[in-house]
N, C-alpha and C positions, 0 to 999 in steps of 0.2 A: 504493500500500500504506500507508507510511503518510505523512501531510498535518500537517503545521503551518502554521496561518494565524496572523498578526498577532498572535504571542504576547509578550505583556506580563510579565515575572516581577519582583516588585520583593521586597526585603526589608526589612523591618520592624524598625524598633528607635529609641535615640536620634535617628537619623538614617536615612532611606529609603533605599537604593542602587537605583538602578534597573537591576536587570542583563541583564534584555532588555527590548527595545523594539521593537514589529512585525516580530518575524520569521518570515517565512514558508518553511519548508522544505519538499519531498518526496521523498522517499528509494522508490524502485520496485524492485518484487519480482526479488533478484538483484544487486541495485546495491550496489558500493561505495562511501558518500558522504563525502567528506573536511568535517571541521569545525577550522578551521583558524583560532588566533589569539594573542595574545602571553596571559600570565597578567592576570586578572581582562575577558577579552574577551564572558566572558558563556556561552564552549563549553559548560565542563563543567554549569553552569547549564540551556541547553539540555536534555544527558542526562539530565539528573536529573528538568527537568518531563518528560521523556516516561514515562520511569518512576513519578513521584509520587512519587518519595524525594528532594523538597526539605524540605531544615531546617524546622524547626520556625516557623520567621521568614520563610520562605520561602511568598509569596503569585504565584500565578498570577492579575495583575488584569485582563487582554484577551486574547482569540483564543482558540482551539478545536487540540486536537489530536484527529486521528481514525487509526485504523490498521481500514484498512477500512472496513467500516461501523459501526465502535464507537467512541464519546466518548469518554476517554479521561479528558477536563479534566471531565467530569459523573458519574465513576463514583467509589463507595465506595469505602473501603480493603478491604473484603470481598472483593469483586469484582474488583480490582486485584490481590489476592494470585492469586487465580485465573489473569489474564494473565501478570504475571511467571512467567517460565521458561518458560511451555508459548509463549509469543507473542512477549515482550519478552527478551530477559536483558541483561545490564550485566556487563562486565569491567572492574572496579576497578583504578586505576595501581599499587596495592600489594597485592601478594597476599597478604602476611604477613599484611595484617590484614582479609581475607576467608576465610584458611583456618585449620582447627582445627589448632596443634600439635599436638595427641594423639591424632589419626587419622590414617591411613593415608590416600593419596593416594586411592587407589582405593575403600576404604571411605566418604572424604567422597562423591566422585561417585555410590556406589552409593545412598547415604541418598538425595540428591538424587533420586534417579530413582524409588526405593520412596517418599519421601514425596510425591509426585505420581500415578504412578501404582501400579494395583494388580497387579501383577505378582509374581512368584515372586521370591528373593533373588537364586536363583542365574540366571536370566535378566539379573534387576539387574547383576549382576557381570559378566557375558560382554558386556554393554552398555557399562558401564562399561570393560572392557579393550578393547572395539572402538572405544571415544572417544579414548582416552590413543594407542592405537595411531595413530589416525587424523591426531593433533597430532604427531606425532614421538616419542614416550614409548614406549621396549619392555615388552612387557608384565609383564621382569621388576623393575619397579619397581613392580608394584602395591602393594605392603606397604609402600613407603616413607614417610619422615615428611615434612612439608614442609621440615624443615632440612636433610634429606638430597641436595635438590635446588638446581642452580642458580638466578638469578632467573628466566634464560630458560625451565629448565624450570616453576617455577612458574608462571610465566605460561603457559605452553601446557597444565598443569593449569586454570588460572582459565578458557580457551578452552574446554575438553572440558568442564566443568562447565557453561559455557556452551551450550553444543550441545547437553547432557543430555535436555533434555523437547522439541528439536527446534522450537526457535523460529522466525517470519522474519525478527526481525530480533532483530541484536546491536548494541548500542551498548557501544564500548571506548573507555574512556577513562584517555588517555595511554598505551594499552600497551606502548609502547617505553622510557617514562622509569627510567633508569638501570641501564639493558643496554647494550653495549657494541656500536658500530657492527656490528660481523658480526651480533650475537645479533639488532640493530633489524632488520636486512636480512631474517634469517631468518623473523624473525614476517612482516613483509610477505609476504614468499612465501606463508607459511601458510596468511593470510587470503583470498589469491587463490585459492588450493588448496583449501581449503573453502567457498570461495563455489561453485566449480567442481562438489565433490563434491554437497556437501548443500541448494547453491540456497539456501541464505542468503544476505541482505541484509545488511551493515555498515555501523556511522556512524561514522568513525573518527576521535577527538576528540586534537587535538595541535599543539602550539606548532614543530610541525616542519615546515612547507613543503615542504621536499623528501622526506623519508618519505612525504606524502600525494602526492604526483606521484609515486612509484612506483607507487602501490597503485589509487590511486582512481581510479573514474571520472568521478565531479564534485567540485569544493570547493567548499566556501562557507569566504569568509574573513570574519571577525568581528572588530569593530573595537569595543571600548565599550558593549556589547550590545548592536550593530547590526550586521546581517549587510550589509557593503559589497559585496560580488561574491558572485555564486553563475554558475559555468560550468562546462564538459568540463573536463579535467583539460591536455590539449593545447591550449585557449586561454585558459587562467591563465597556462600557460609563455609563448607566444610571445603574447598581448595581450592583458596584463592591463589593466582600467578604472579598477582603483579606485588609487591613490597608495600607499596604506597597502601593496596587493595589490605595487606596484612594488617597495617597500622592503623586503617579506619576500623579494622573487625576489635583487633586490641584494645581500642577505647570504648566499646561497647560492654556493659559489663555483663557477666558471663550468665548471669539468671536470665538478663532479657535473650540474649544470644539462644541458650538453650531453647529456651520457647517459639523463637522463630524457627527453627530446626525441626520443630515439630508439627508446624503446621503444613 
C-alpha cells in the first residue's frame, strides 16, 4: 500500500541537517507500523515527507514514495490536497493546536466531512457523531469546546477527524505525549480497535519503545535519520540486531517488557 524507497530528506539553511538518509519503508493495507526513535531520529520527518507538509526548508533530495500506484514525491500541492484526508491523514502530538477553540467538537468534524465531500449537513452530522462514538466520545459531547475536554479526549477527537473522509492510512505522531500512563494504554487499545473496525492502516511515530510493542505489528527503529532495524514487533522484543535497538529495550523495565512478550 504504501512504499518508501531510499528517501533522502535534508534541510536547508546556514547549515544542511540531513534528516533522513535511505530509508526505505512499507507499511501494508491493515498494518500497524511502529516508527520508533529518540528526538531528532528523523521519525516525525518521515511523516511529514509522506504527507508533503515538510517546512519550508525542508527538501526531499532521493527516493520515491508511492501509496499504491501514485507518486507521491512527483505530485502538486493541488493534487496532494486532494489525497490528504480522503487517502493520507496525520494526527498531530498537540491537538490544541490542530483544533479551533471556537467550534464545537462535533461541528469541527462535520466541516471536515462537508468540505470534502458533497453530502447533506445533517448526514455530515450523524457521521460525525458515529466517529466520536466510534473513539470512545458519547455522543453527548457533541457541542463541546475543545477546552471542555480532557487531552485524552482531544486526542480521540484528533483520531475521528482523522477517520472522517475514510483514509488507508493514518500517520500519528507522538499520540500518547503527555497523557498519563492509563490515558497512553487506552489510545493503544483504540488504535487496534479501529484498525479492527474500519481496516485502516497506522504509522505510529514515538520515542516510546514499549507503547509500540503493544500496539504494533512491525517497528522500524530510527537512529540519526537512518532506519537501523525494521522487524515483527515479537523479534525487536526477544532479538533485537541493531545496538541502539538493545539500549531502547534496556531502559524498559523488565515487568513491563515481560508482559509485552506475552501478548
Amino acid at each position: 500500500m504504501l512504499k518508501v524507497e531510499d528517501l533522502a530528506v535534508h534541510y536547508i539553511g546556514r547549515k544542511t541537517v540531513r534528516a533522513l538518509e535511505e530509508v526505505s519503508i512499507e507499511v501494508k493495507k491493515g498494518e500497524i507500523m511502529g516508527v520508533v526513535g529518540e528526538s531528532g531520529s528523523g521519525k516525525t520527518t518521515l511523516g511529514l515527507s509522506i504527507l508533503k507538509l515538510l517546512p519550508p526548508n525542508g527538501r526531499i533530495v532521493n527516493g520515491r514514495i508511492y501509496l499504491d500506484d501514485l507518486d507521491i514525491t512527483s505530485m502538486t500541492e493541488e493534487k496532494m490536497r486532494e489525497i490528504r484526508g480522503k487517502q493520507i491523514s496525520m494526527v498531530f502530538q498537540d491537538p490544541m493546536t490542530s483544533l479551533d477553540p471556537l467550534m464545537s467538537i462535533g461541528d469541527q468534524i462535520t466541516e471536515t466531512i462537508t468540505t470534502h465531500e458533497k453530502i447533506p449537513k445533517r448526514e455530515a452530522e450523524e457521521k460525525a457523531l458515529s466517529l466520536l462514538e466510534a473513539v470512545g466520545i458519547s455522543g453527548d459531547r457533541f457541542k463541546d469546546f475543545p477546552h471542555q475536554l480532557s487531552g485524552g479526549m482531544r486526542q480521540r477527537v484528533m483520531i475521528a477527524m482523522a477517520l472522517s473522509l475514510n483514509p488507508k492510512l493514518i500517520v500519528a505522531d507522538e499520540p500518547t505525549t503527555a497523557l498519563d500512563v492509563i490515558v497512553q494504554d487506552q489510545i493503544m487499545d483504540l488504535f487496534r480497535s479501529l484498525r479492527e473496525r474500519f481496516g485502516v492502516a497506522f504509522m505510529l511515530i514515538s520515542h516510546d519503545l514499549s507503547l509500540e510493542l503493544e500496539v504494533a505489528d512491525r517497528i522500524a527503529v530510527m537512529y540519526g535519520g537512518w532506519l537501523m532495524e525494521l522487524s515483527e514487533s515479537n523479534k525487536i522484543a526477544e532479538d533485537p540486531l541493531s545496538p541502539y535497538t538493545k539500549e531502547l529495550l534496556a531502559a524498559i523495565p523488565n515487568i513491563e517488557l515481560e508482559d509485552q512478550k506475552l501478548r
